[in-house]
TORKOL-602655 format. One record per residue: x negated, y, z of N, C-alpha, C, O in turn. Coordinates in pm, whole numbers, plus 32768, in hexadecimal, padded with zeros to 4 digits. Each point is the difference from the previous one (the first is absolute). Last residue first. Example, Ala and Ser with C-alpha at 12.3 -4.5 7.8 and 13.67 -1.06 7.14 Angstrom:
2
7AFB7F1F82C47FAE80778006804D806D80497FCD806F8011;80167D557FE88059807780007FA6807880007F987FFE8042;
//
This chain:
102
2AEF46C29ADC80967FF6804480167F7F8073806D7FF18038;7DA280DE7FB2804B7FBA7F8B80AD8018803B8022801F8073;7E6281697F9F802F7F7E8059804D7FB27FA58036802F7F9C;7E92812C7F7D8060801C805780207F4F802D7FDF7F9B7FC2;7E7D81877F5C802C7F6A8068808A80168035800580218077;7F25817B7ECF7FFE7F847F9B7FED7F9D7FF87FCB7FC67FA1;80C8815F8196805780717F847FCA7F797FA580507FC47FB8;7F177FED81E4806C7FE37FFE805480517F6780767FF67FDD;7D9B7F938103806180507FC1806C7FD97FC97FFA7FBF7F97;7EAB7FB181D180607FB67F9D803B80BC8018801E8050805A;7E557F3B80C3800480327F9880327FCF7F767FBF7FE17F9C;80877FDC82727FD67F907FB07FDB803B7F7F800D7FA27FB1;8070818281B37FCC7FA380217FD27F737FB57FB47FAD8031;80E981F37F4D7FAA8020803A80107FA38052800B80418068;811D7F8C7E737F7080307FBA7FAF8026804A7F9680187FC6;81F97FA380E27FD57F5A7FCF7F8480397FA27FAA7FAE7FDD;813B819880FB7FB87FB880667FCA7F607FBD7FB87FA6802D;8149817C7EC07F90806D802A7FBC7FB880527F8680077FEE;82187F207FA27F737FF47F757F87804580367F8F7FD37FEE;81E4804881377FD07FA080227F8F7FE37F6A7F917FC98005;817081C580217F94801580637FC77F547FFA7F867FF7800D;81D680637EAD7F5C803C80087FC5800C80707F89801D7FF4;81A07E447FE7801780577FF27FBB80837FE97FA37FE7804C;80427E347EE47FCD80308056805F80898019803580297F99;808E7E5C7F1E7F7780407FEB8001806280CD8067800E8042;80EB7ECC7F2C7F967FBF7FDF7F9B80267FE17FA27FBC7FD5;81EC80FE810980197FD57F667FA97FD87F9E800B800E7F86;7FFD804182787FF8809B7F917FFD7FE27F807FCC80467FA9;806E7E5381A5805580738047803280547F69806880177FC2;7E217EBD804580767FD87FB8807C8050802A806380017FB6;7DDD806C80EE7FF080137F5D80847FA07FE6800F80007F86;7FC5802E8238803680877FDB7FD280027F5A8026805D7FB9;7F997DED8130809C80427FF2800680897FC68059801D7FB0;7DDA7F15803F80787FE37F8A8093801C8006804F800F7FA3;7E85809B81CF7FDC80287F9780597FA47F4F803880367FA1;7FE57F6D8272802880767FBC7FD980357F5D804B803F7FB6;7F107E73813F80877FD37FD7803C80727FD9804E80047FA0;7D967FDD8036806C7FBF8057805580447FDE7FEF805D7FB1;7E847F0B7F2480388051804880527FDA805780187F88800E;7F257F827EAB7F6B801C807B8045808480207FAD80598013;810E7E8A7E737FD780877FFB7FA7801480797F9580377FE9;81387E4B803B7FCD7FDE7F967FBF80867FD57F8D7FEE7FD9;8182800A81887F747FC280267FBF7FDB7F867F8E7FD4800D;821781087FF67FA2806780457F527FB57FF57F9180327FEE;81E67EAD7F627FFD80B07FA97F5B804580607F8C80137FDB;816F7E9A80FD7FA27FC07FA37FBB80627F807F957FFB7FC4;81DE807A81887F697FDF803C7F8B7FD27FA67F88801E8007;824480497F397FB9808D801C7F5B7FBF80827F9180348008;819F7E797F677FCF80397FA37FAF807D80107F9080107FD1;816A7F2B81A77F7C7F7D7FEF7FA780617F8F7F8D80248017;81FE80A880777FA0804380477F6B7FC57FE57F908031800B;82207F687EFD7FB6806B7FCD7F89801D805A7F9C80367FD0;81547E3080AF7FC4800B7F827FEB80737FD47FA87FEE7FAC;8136801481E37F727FC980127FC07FED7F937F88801A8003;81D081867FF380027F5A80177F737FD5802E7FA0804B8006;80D6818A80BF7FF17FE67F69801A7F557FF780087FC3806B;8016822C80A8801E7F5E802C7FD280107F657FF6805E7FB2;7F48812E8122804E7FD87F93803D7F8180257FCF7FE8806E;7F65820880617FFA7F877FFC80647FC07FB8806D80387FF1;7E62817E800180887FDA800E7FE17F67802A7F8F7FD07FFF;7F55825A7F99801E7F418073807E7FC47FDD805F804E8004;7F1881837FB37FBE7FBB7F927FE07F7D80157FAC7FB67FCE;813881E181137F7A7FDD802B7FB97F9D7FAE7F887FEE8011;81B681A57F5A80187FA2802E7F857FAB80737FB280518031;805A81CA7F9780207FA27FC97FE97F5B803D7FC37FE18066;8142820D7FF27FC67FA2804A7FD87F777F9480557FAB7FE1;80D681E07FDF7F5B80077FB37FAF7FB080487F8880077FE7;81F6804381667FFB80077F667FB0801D7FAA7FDE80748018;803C7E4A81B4802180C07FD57FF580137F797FC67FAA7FBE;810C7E8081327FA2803D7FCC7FD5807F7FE7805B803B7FC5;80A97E7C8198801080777F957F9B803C7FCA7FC8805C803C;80CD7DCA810B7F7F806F7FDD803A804C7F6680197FC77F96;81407F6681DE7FC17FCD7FBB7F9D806E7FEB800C806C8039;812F7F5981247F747FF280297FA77FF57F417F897FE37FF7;824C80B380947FEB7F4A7FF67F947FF180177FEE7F8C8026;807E82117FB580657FF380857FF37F517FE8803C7FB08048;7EF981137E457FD380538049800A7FD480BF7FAB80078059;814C7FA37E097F7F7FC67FD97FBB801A80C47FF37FB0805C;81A781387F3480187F7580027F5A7FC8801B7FE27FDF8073;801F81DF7F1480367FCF80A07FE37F9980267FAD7FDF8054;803780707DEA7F708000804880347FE7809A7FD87FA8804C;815580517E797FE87F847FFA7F4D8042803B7F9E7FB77FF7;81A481AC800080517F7E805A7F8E7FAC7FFC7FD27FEF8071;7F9F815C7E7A8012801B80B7801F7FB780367FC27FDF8065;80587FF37DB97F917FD580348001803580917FC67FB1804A;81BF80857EFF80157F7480137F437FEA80047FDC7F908026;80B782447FC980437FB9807B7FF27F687FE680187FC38068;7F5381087E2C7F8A8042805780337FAB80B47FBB7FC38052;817480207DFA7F537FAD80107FAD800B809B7FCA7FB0804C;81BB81557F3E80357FA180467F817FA77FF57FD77FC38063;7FDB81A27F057FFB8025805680397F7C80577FDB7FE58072;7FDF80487DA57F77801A8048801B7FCF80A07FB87FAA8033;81D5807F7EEE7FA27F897FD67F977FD3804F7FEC7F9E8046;80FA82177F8680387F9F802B7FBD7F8C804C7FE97FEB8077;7F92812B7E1E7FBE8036807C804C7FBB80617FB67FE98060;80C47F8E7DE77F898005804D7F9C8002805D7F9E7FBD8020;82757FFD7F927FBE80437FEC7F5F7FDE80047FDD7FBD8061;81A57F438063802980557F857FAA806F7FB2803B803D7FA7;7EEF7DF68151803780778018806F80467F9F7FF37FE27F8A;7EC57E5C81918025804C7F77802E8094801E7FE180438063;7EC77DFC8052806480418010802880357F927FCE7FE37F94;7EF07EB4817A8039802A7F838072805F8021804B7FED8060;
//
């Protein structure tokens, strides 16, 4: 974060506090991403044992796996479009007039 009296200021003391904190990043061994680099679409989550029991019993009652009710409760209970696009072409569920329950 930075600032400036000015704009162009601004810009510039910005520009020195992303130099420093790539150094930094950089001189620690951490991984820097390149830019327009997109994400890889992996994360890992802790979660309780009672949401992980629910989301199992979710998947196996649907005949999907685990991913699939997290990223439909992730995306606010409906599919994201690439995952409706792949849930119609593998189970032929349209999702515009099956959306997922909450």
């Amino acid at each position: 974060m930075s600032d400036g009296e000015t704009p162009e200021e601004a810009l510039g003391n910005g520009r020195d506090a992303l130099a420093a904190w790539l150094q930094a990043a950089r001189e620690s061994g951490r991984e820097v991403p390149h830019p327009g680099e997109p994400p890889s679409g992996s994360f890992v989550a802790r979660v309780p044992r009672s949401l992980h029991a629910r989301l199992a019993a979710h998947a196996r009652q649907q005949g999907v796996g685990m991913n699939a009710p997290s990223v439909s409760r992730c995306s606010g209970g409906r599919p994201l479009a690439t995952d409706a696009s792949r849930l119609y072409t593998l189970y032929k569920i349209d999702m515009r007039t099956r959306p997922c329950a909450p």
